[in-house]
N, C-alpha and C positions, 0 to 999 in steps of 0.2 A: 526515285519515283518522279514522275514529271509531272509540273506546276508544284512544285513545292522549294525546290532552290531557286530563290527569288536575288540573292547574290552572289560574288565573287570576289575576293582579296586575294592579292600575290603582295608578297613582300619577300623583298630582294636588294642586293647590294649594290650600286650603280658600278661594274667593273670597267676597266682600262680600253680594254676592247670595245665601247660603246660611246670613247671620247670622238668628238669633231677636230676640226682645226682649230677651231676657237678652245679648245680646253677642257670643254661641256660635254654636257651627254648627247650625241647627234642625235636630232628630232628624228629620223630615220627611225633609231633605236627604240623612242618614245612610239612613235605611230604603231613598232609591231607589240610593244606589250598592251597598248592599247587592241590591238585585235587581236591578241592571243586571251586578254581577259574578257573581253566580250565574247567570242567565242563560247570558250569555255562556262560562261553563262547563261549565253542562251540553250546551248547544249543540255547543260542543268537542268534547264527550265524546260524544254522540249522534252528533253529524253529523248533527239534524234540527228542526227547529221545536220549542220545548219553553211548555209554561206553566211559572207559578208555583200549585202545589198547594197550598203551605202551610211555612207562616213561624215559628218557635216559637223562644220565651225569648230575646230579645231582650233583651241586656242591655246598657244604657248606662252604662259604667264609669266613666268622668270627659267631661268636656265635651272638643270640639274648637275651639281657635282661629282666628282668619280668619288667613289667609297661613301657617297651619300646612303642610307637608308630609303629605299623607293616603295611605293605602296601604290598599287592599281586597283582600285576598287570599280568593279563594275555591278549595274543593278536593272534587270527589269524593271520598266517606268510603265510601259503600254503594249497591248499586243492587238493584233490585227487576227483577221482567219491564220492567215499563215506567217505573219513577221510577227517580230519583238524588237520593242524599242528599247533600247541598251544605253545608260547614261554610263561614262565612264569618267571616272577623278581619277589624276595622276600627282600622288602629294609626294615629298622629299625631306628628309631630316639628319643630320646627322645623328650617328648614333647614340652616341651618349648624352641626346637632346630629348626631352620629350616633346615639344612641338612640332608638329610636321607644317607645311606652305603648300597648299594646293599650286603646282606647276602646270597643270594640264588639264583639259577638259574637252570633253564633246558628246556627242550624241550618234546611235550606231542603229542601223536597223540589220536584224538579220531575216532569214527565210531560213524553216525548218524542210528538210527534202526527207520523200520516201527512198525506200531501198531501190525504187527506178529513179533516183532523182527528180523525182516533180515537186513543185509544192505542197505541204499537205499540213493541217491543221495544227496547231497548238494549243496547250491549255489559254483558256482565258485568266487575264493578269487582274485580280481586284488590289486597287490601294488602300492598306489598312492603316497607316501610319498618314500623321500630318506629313512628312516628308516624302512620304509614295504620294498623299495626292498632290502637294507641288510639281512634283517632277513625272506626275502624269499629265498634269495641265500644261506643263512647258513643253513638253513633247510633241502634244497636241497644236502647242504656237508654231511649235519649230515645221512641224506637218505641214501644214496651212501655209506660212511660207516657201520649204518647199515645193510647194505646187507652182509658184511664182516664178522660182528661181528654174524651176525643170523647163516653164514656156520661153523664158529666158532663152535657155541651152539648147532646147529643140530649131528657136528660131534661128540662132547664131550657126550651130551645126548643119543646119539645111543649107546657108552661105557659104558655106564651104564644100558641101558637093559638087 
């Protein structure tokens, strides 16, 4: 039922196949469980086919190791008519640990599309938790910001046509 999945957890094993050169989990590998949990999220949340809008500050906090325990938690933070603001944490643990170390972090917008693919409405997101309205008001900073960074990109981009 939509507006009622307000999050999303993957938990998985960091495999062989997801090493870099350096040894590590290639941040590659990290950016798609990141959009594979956001997705899947907003989707939740929508109840309807969603892209990915836009992906900002990404931050890769310490490396993950292979056979590490990975945890992607993704969470509605704010919604729009038609996007959802997606915070995503990417923590790491071995397994027979119980502390996990937050590795990853960023902030995701999606757009939920009709069956012609247009934009089209979402539930509205209330924060009920001290932690929903933190991370509604950060969202909100990150917004605001990017308005800064887009005239940024528009100006730089028009130099190069």
């Amino acid at each position: 039922m939509a507006g009622t999945q307000r999050e999303i957890t993957f938990r998985f094993l960091a495999e062989p196949g997801d090493v870099n050169f350096g040894g590590q989990v290639h941040g590659g590998a990290v950016m798609k469980w990141i959009d594979q949990a956001g997705y899947a999220c907003s989707v939740g949340w929508a109840g309807l086919y969603c892209v990915t809008a836009y992906v900002g500050g990404i931050q890769f906090e310490r490396p993950i190791r292979i056979g590490q325990l990975v945890e992607v938690r993704a969470q509605i933070v704010l919604t729009g008519k038609t996007s959802m603001h997606v915070a995503v944490n990417v923590s790491a643990r071995d397994p027979a640990a119980s502390q996990t170390e937050r590795t990853t972090h960023c902030l995701m917008v999606f757009v939920a599309l009709d069956a012609d693919r247009h934009p089209t409405t979402v539930p509205k997101f209330e924060p009920v938790t001290a932690e929903e309205h933190e991370l509604s008001n950060y969202a909100q900073e990150m917004m605001k910001m990017r308005e800064g960074i887009e005239i940024a990109r528009r100006k730089f981009l028009q130099k190069l046509s």
